[in-house]
DSSP file (Angstrom, degrees, kcal/mol; ACC not computed):
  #  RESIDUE AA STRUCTURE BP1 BP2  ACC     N-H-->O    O-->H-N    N-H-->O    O-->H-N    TCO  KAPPA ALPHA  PHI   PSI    X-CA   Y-CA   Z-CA
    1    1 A X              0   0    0      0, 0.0    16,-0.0     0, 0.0    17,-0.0   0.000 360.0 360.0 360.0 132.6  -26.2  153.1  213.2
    2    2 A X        +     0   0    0      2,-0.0     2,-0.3     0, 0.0     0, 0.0   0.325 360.0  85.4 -60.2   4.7  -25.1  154.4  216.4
    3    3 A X  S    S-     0   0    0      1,-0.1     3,-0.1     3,-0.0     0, 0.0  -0.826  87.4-100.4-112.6 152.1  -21.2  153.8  216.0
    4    4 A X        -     0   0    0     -2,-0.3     2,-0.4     1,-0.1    -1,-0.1   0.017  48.5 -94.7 -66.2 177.8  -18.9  156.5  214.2
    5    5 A X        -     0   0    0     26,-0.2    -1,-0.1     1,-0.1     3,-0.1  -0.806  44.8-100.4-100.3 143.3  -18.2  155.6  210.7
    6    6 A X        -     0   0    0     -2,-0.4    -1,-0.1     1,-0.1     8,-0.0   0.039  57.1 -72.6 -41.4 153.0  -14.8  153.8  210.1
    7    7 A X        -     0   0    0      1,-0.1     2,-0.4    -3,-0.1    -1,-0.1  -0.106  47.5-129.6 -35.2 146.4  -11.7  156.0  208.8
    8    8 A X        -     0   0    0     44,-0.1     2,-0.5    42,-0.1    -1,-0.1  -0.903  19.2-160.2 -97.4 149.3  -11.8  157.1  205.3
    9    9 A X    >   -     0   0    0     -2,-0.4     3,-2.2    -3,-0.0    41,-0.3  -0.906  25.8 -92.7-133.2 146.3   -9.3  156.5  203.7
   10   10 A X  T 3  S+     0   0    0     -2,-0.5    37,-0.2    40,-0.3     3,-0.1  -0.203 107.9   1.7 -69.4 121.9   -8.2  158.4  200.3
   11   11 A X  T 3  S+     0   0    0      1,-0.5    -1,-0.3    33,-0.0    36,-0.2  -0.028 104.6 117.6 109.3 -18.3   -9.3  156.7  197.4
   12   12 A X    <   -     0   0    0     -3,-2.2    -1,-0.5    34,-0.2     2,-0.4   0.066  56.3-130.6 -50.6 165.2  -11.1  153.9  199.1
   13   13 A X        -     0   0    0     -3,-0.1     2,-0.2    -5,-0.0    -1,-0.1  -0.998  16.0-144.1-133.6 142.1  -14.5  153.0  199.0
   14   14 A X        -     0   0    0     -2,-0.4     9,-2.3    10,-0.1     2,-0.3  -0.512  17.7-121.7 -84.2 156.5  -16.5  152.3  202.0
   15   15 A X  B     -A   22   0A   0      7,-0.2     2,-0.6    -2,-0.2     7,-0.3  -0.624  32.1-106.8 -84.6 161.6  -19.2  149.8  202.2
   16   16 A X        -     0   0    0      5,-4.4     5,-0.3     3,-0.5    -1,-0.0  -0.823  26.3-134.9 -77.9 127.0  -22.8  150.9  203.2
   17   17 A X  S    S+     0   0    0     -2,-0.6    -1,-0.1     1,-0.2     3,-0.0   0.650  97.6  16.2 -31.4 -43.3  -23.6  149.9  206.6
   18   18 A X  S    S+     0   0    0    -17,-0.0     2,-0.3    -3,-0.0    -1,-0.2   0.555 121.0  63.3-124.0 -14.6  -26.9  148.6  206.1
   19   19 A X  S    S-     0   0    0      2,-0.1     2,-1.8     1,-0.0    -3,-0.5  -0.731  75.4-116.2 -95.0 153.3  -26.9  148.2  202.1
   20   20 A X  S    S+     0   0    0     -2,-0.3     2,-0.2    -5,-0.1    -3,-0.1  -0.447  88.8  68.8 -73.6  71.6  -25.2  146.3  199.3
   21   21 A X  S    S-     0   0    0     -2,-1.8    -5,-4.4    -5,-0.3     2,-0.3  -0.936  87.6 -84.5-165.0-176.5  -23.8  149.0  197.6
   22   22 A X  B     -A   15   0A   0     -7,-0.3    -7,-0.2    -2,-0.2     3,-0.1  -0.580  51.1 -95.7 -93.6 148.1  -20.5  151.8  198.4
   23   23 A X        -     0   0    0     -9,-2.3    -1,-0.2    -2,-0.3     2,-0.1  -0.298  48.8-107.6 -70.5 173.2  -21.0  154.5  200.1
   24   24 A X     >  -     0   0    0      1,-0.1     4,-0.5   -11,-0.0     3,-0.3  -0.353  24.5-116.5 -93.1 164.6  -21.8  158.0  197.6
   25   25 A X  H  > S+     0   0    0      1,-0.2     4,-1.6     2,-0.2     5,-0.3   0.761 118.9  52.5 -81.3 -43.6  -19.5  160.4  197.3
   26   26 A X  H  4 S+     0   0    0      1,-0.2    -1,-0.2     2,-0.2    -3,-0.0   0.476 106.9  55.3 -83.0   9.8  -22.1  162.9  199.1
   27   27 A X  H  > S+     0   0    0     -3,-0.3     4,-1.6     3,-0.1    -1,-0.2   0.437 111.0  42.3-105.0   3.9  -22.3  160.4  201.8
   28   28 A X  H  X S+     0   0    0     -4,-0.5     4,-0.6     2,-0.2    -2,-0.2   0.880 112.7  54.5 -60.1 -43.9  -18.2  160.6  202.2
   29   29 A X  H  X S+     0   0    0     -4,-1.6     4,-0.8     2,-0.2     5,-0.3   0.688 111.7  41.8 -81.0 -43.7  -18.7  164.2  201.8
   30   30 A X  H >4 S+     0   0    0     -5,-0.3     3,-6.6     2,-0.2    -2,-0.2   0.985 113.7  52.8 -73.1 -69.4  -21.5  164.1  205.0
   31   31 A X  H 3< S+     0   0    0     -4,-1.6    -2,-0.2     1,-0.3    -1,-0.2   0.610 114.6  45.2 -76.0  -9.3  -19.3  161.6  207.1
   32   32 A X  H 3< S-     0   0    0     -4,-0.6    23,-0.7     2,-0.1    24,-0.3   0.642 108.3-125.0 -27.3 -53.5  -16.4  164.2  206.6
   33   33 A X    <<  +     0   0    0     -3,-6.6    -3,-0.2    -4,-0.8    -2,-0.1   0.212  59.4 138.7 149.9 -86.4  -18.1  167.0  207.3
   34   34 A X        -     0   0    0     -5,-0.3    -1,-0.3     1,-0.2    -2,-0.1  -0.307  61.7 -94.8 -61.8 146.6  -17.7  168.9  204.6
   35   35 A X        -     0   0    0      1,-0.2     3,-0.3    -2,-0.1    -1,-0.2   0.366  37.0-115.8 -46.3 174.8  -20.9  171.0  203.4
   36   36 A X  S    S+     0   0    0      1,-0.2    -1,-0.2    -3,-0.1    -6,-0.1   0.628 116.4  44.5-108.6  12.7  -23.0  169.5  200.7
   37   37 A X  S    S+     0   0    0      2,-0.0    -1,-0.2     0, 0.0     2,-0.2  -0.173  86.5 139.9-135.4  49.9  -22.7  171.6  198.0
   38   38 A X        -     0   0    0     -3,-0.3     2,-0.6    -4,-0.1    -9,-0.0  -0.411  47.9-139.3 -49.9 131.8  -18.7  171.6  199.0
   39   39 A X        -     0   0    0     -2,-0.2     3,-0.1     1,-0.1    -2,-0.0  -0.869  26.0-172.9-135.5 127.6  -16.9  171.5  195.7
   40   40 A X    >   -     0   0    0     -2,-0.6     3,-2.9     1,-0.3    -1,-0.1   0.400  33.1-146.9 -83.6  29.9  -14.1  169.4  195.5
   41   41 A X  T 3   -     0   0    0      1,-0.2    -1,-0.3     4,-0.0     4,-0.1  -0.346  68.5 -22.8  57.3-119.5  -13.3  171.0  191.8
   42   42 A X  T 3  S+     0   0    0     -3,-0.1     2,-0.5    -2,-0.1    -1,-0.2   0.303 116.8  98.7-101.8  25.2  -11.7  168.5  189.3
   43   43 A X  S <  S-     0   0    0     -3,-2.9     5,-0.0     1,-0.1     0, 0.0  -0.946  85.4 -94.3-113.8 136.7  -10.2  166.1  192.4
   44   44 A X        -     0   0    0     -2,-0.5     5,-0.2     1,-0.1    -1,-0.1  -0.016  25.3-144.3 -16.5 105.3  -11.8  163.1  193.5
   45   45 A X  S >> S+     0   0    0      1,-0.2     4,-0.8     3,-0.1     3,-0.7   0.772  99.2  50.8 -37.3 -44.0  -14.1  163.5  196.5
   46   46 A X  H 3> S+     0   0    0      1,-0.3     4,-1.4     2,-0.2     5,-0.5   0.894 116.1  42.6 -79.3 -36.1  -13.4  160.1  198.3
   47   47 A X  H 34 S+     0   0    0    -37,-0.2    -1,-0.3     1,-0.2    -2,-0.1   0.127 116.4  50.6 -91.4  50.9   -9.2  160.8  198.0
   48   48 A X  H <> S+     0   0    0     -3,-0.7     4,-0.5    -2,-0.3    -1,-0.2   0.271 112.0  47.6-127.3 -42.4  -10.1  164.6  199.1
   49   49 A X  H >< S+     0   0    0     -4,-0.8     3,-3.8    -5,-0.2   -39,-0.2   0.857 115.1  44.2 -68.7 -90.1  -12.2  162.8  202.1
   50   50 A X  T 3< S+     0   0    0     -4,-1.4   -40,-0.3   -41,-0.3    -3,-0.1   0.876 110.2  57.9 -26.1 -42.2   -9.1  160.5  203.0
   51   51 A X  T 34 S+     0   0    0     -5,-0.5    -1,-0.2   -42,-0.1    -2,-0.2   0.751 101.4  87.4 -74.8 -17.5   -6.6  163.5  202.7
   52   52 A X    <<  -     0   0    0     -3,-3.8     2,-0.5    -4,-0.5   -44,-0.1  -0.322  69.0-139.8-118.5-166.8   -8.2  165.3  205.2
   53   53 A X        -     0   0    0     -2,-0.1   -21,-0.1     1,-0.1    -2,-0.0  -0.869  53.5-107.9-104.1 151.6   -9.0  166.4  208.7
   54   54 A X     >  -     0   0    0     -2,-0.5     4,-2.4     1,-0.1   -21,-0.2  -0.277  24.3-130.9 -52.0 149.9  -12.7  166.8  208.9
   55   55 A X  T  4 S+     0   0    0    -23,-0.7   -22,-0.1     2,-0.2    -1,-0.1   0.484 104.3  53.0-100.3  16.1  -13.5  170.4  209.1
   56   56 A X  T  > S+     0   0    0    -24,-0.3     4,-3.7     2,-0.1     3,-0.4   0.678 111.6  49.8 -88.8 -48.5  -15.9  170.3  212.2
   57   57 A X  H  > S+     0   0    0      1,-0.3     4,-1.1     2,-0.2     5,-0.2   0.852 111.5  45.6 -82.5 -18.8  -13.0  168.4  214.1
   58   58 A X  H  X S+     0   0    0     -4,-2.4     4,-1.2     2,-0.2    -1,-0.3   0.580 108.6  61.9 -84.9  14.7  -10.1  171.0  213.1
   59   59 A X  H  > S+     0   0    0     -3,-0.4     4,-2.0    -5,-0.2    -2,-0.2   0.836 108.9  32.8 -77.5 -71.1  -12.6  173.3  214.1
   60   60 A X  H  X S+     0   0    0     -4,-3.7     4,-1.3     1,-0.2    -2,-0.2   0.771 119.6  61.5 -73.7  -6.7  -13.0  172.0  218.1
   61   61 A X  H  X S+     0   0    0     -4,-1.1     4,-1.2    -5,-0.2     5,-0.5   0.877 107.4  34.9 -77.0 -54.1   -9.1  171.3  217.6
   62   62 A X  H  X S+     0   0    0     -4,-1.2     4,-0.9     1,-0.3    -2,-0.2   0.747 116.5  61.9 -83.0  11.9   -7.7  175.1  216.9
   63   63 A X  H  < S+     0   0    0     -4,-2.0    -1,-0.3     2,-0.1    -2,-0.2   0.856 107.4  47.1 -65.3 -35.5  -10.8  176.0  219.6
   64   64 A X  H  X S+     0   0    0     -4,-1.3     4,-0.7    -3,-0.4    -2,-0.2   0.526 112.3  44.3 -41.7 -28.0   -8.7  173.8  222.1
   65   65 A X  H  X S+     0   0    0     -4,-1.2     4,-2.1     2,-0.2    -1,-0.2   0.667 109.9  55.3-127.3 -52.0   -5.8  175.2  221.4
   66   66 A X  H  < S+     0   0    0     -4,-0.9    -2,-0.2    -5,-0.5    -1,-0.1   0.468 105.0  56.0 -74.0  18.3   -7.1  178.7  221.5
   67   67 A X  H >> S+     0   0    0      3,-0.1     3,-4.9     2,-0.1     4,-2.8   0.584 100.6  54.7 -69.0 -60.3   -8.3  178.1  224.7
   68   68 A X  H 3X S+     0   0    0     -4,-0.7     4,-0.7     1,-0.3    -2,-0.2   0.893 113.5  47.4 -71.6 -13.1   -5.0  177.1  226.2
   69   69 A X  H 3< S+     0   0    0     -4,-2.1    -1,-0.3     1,-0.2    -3,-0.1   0.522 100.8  56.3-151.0  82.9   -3.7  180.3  225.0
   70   70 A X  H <4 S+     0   0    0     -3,-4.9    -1,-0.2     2,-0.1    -2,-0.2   0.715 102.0  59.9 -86.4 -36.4   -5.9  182.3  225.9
   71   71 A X  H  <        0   0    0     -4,-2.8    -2,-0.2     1,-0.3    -1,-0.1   0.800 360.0 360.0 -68.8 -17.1   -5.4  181.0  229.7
   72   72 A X     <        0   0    0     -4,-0.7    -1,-0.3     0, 0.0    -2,-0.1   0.879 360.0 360.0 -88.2 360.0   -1.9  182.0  229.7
């Protein structure tokens, strides 16, 4: 599919887009972000997923934010 994937939300299960079945915990893991051999230890991937910010997108967030200040 070309449209981003709906929120996750912790503890939920997403549907698959194009199958009858829940998304995987490594395809939570993917739409996240996080690497794939990420280990969430003994805590539940999908409310690890929900709880967080993706780490690609705080990644261009604290680059925004070091940008602006750098300019001053």
């Amino acid at each position: 599919s070309n449209h981003p994937a709906p929120t996750l939300l912790a503890g939920c299960r997403l549907v698959h887009p194009t199958r009858p079945r829940f998304l995987t915990d490594g395809e939570a893991k993917r739409l996240q972000t996080f690497p794939d051999d990420y280990n969430f230890l003994d805590n539940d991937g999908r409310y690890v997923c929900g709880m967080s910010v993706p780490p690609l997108m705080m990644n261009r967030v604290v680059s925004a934010v070091r940008d602006q200040l750098l300019k001053k």
